[in-house]
C-alpha positions as CSV (number, residue, x, y, z in Angstrom):
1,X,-60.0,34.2,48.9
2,X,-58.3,37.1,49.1
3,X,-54.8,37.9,49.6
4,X,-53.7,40.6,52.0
5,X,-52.7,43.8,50.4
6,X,-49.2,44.1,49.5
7,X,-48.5,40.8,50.1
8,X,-48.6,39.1,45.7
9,X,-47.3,36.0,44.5
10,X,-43.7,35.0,45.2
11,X,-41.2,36.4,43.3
12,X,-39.5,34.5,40.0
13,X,-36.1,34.4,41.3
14,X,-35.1,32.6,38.0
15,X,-35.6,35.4,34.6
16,X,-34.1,32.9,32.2
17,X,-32.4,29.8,31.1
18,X,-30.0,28.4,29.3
19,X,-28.6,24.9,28.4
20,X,-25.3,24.1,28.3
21,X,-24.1,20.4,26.7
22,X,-22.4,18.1,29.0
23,X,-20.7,14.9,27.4
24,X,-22.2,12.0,29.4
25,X,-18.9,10.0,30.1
26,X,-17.9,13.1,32.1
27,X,-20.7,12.3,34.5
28,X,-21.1,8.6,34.1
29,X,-17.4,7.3,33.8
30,X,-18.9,3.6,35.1
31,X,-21.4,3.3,32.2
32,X,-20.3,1.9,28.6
33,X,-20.2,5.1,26.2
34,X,-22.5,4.7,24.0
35,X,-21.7,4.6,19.9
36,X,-23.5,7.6,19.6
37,X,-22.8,10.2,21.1
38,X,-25.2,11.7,24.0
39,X,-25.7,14.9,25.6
40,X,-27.0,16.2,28.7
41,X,-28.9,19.1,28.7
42,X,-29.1,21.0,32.3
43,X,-30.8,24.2,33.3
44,X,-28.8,26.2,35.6
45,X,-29.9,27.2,38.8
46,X,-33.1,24.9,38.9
47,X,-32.1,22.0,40.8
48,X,-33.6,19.8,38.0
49,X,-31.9,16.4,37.3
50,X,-29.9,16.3,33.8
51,X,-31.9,15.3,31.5
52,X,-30.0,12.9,28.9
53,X,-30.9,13.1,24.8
54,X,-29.7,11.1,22.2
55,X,-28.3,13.0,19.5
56,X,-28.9,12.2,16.0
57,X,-25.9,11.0,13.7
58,X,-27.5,13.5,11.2
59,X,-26.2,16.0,13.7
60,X,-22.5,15.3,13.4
61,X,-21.2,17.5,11.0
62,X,-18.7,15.3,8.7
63,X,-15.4,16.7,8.3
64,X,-14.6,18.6,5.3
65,X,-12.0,16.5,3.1
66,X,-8.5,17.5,2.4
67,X,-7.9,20.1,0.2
68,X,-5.4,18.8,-2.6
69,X,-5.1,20.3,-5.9
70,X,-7.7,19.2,-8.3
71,X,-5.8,19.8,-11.8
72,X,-3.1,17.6,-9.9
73,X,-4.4,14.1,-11.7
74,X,-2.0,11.2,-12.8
75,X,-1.3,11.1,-16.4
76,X,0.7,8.9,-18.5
77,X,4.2,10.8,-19.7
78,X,6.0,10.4,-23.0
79,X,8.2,8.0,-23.4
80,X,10.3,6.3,-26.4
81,X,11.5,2.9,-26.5
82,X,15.3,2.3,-25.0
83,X,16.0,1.2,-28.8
84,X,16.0,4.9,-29.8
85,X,18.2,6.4,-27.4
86,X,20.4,3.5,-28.0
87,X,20.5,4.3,-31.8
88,X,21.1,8.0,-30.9
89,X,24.4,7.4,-28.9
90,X,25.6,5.1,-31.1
91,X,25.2,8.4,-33.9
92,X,26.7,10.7,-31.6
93,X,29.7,8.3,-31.0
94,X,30.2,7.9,-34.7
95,X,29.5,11.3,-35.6
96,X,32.4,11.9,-33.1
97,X,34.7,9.4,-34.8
98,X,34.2,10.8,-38.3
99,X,34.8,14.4,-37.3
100,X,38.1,13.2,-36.1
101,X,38.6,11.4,-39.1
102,X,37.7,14.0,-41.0
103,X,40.2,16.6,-39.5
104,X,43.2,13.9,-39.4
105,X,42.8,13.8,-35.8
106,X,42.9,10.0,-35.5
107,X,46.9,8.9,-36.0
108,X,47.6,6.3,-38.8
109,X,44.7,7.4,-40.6
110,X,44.7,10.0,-43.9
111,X,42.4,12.9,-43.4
112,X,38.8,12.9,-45.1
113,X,40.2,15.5,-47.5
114,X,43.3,16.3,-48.3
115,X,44.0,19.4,-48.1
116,X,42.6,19.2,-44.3
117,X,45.8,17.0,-43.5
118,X,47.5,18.5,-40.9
119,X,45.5,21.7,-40.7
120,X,44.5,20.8,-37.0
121,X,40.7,21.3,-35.9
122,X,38.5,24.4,-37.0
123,X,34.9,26.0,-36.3
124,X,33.6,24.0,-38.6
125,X,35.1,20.7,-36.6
126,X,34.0,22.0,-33.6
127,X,30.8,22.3,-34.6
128,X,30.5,18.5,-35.7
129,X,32.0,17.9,-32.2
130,X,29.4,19.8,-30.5
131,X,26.4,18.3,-32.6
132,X,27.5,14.5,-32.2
133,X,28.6,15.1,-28.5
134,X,25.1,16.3,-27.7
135,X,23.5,13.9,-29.7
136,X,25.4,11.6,-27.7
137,X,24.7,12.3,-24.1
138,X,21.2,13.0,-24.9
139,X,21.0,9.6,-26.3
140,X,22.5,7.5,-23.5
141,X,21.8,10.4,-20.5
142,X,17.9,9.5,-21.4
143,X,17.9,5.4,-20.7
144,X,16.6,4.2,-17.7
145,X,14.9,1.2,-16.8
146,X,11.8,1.1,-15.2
147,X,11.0,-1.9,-13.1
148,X,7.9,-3.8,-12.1
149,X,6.1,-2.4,-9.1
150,X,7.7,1.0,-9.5
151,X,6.8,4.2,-11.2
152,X,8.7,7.6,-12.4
153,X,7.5,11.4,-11.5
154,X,8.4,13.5,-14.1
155,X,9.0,17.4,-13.7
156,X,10.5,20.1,-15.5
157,X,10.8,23.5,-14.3
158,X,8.4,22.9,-11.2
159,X,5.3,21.4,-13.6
160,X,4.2,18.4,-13.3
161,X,5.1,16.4,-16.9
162,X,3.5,12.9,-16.3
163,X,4.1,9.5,-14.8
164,X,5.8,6.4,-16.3
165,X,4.5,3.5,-15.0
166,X,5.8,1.0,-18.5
167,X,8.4,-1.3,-17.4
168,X,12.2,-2.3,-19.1
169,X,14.3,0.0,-20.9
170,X,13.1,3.3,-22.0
171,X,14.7,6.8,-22.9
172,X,13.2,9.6,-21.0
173,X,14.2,13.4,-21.6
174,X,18.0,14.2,-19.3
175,X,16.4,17.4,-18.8
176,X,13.0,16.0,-16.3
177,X,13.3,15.6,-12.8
178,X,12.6,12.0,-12.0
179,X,11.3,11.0,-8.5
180,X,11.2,7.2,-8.2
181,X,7.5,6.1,-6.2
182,X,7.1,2.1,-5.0
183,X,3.5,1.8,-6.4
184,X,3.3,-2.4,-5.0
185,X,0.8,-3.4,-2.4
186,X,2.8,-2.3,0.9
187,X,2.2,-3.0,4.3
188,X,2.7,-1.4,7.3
189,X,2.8,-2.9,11.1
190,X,2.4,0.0,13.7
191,X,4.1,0.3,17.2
192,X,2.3,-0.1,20.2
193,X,-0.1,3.3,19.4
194,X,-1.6,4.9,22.7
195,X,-5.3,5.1,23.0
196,X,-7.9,5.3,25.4
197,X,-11.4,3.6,25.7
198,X,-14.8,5.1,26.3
199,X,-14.1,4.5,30.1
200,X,-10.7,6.5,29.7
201,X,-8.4,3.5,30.2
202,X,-4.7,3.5,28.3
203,X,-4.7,1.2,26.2
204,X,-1.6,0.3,23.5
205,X,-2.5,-0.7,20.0
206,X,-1.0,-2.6,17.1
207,X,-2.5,-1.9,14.0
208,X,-1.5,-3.0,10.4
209,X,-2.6,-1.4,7.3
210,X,-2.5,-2.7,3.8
211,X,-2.1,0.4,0.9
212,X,-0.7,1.5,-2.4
213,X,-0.4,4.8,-4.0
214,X,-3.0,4.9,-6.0
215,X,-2.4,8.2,-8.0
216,X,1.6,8.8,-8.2
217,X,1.1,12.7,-9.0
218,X,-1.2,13.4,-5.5
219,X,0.7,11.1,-3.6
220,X,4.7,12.8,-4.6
221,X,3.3,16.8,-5.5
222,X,0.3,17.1,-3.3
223,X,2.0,16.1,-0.1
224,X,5.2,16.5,1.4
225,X,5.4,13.0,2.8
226,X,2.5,10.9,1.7
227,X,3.9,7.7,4.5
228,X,4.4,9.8,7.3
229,X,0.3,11.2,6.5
230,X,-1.0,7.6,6.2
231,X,0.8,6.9,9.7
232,X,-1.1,10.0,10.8
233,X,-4.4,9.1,9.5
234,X,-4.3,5.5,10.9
235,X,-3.5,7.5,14.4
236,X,-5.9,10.1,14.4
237,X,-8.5,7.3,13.3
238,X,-7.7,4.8,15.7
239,X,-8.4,7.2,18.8
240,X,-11.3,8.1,17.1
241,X,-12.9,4.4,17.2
242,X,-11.5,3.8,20.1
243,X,-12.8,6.5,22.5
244,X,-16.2,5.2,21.5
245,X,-16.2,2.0,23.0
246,X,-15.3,0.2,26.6
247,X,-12.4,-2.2,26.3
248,X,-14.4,-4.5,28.2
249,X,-17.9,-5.2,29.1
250,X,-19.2,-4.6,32.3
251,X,-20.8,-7.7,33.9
252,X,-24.4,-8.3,33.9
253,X,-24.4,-6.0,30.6
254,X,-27.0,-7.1,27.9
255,X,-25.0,-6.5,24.7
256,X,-21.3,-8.3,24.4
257,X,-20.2,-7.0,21.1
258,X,-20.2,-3.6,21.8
259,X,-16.4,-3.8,23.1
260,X,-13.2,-3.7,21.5
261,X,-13.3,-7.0,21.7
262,X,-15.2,-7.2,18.5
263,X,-12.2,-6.7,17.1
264,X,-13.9,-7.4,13.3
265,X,-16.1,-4.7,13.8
266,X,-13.3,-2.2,15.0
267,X,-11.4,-3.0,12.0
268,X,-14.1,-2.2,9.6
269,X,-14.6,1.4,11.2
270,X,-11.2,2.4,11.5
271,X,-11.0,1.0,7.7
272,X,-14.0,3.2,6.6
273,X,-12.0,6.1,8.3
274,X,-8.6,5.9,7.2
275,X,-10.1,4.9,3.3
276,X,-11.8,8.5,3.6
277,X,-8.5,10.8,4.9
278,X,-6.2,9.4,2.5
279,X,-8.1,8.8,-0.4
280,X,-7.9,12.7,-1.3
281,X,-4.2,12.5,-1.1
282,X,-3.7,9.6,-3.7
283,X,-3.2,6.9,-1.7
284,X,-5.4,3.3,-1.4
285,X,-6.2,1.7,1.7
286,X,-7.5,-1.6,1.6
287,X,-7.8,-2.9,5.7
288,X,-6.5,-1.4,8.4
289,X,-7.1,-3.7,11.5
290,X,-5.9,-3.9,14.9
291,X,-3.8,-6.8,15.6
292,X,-3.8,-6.4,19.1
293,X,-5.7,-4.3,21.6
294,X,-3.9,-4.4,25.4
295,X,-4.1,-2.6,28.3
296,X,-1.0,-0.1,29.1
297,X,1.7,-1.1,31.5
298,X,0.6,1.3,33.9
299,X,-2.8,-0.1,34.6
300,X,-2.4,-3.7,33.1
301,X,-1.9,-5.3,36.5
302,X,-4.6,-3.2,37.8
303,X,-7.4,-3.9,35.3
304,X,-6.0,-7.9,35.7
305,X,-6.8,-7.9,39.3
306,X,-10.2,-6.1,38.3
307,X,-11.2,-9.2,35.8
308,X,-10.4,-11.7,38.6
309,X,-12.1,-9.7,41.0
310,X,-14.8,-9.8,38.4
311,X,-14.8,-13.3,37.3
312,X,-14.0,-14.8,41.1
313,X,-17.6,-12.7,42.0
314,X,-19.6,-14.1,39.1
315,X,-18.6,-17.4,40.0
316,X,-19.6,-17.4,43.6
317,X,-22.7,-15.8,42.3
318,X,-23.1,-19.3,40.1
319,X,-21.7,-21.6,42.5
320,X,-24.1,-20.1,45.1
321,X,-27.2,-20.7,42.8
322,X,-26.3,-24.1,42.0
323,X,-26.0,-25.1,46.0
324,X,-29.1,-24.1,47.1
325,X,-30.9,-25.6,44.4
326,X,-29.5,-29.1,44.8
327,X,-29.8,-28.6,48.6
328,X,-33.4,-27.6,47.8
329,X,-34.0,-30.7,46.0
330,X,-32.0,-32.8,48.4
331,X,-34.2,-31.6,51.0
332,X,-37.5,-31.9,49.2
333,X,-36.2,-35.7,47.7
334,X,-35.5,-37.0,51.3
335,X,-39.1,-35.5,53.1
336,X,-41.1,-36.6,49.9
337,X,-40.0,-40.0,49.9
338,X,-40.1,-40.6,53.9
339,X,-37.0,-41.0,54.4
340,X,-36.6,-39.0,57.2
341,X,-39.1,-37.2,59.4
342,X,-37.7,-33.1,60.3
343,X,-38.8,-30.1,62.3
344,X,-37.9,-26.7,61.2
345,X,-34.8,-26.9,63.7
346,X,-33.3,-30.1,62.4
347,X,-34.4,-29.1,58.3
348,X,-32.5,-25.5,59.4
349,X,-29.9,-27.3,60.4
350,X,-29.7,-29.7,57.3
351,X,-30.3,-27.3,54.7
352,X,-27.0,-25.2,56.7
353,X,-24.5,-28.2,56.8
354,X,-25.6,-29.1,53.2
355,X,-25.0,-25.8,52.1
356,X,-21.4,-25.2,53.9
357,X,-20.4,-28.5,52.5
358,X,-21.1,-28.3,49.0
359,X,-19.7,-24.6,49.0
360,X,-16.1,-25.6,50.1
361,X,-15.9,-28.7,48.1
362,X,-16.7,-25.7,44.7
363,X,-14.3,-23.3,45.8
364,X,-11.8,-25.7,47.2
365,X,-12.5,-27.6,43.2
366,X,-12.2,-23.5,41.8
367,X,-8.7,-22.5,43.4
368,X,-7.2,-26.0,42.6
């Protein structure tokens, strides 16, 4: 057949087309977001329906770690026994005591020599003063005693000189900076964190986290304040694992434990996260669970009147089932046996009063 002249095939109004990624809980707030993470591809201007991929977890691009000096590593520092500084002072002092002797400073006793008596105290006295007075405060200016559970950062002139994790009196150089680090298994109880769920609800969260500083040097030089990054970390990590998942299941959904409810679950993700962010940092987490998961104040009473709603439904839905099939039997039981002979009218009218009946005496039983 052919077509008139001038008169072709119907324009392409659309040249091209692109796709553009729309998270899915933007357009289906109702559904339960999914662990992985969806997208919806759409072509503009073609009146298509979205169409809805799953993307792979190879996909997600992990984040790159922390960046943290590597030539900063923990290393033992040296140290000397308390004994020796001990022994040092104790020179010093009696260094002191026999310079003075020596030039007749001490009253009641004769001078070392001589002809020093009464001569007073010259360069070369001074100079025993200045050796035994040294001695001395480098002797008892180095003890310090080290307990159990606690560790020393040592730094001189900005560089990092070692750790000292021994414990009970030692003599360290008075010339190192000493930062004391708590390097016991700690704990930490959060306050009520806010999150969200994968249905956008507030939620407020307790979480508690068990750590250590695993590498003193990381944890003191690497980071201005290694407590204040771990409560960071647990944060960040918590809305993380949280966004992912409803707080509560929708009813007539198929899978239960993918909720917060599954509170063991949650706890290992959000462990797995935290572990990673402050490993690089020197620091050693060994849970980090949610003690409890709630709904904000805002919305609590809200979301309460939602579960009853809920629950209140799905109970009518059971009570309903369970009435008409022991009015079914009843019925069938009564016209089987002989018991009574019934038209449709009067089996209509049985099967009704049977049915309002037992329905009040459940719900009257449910609300009491």
């Amino acid at each position: 057949m052919s077509t008139p002249e001038g008169v072709g095939p119907p324009a392409r109004l659309i040249h091209n087309e692109t796709t553009t990624e729309i998270p899915v809980h933007l357009l289906f707030r109702d559904d339960p977001a999914p662990l992985t993470p969806a997208v919806v591809g759409r072509r503009r201007g073609t009146g298509e329906q979205p169409r809805v991929r799953r993307r792979d977890p190879a996909e997600v691009k992990p984040r790159p770690p922390v960046d943290v000096d590597p030539d900063l590593v923990e290393h033992p520092a040296r140290v000397l026994p308390g004994v020796t500084g001990v022994l040092a002072g104790v020179c010093g002092l009696a260094g002191c005591v026999l310079t003075s002797w020596w030039a007749g400073a001490l009253p009641g006793l004769p001078a070392l020599y001589a002809g020093y008596a009464g001569a007073g105290i010259g360069p070369a006295q001074w100079a025993a003063y200045a050796g035994a007075g040294t001695l001395t405060l480098f002797g008892f200016g180095g003890l310090t005693r080290c307990r159990t559970g606690r560790a020393w950062v040592l730094g001189l002139f900005g560089r990092y000189r070692g750790t000292v994790r021994r414990t009970g009196l030692l003599w360290l150089n008075p010339l190192l900076l000493r930062r004391r680090v708590d390097v016991r298994l700690r704990h930490w109880r959060s306050d009520p964190l806010p999150a969200v769920d994968a249905n956008g609800v507030a939620l407020r969260v307790v979480v508690l986290v068990a750590w250590r500083v695993r590498d003193t040097a990381k944890a003191v030089l690497g980071i201005e304040d290694h407590e204040r990054y771990l409560h960071a970390c647990v944060e960040a990590a918590l809305s993380r694992v949280l966004s992912r998942l409803p707080a509560d299941m929708a009813p007539g959904a198929l899978v239960r434990d993918a909720t917060l409810r599954n509170t063991e679950a949650v706890g290992e993700e959000l462990t797995r996260l935290v572990v990673a962010d402050a490993a690089p940092v020197g620091l050693e987490v060994f849970s980090a669970q949610p003690t409890r998961i709630e709904y904000a104040p805002e919305v609590a009473a809200v979301m309460q009147r939602r579960r009853i709603a809920a629950l209140d439904a799905q109970h009518r839905d059971t009570v309903l089932t369970s009435v008409v099939d022991s009015v079914e039997d009843t019925v069938t039981r009564l016209t089987m046996r002989g018991l009574v002979e019934l038209d449709d009218c009067e089996r209509k009218a049985l099967v009704k009063n049977l049915t309002v009946a037992a329905i009040g005496m459940d719900m009257h039983n449910w609300r009491s």
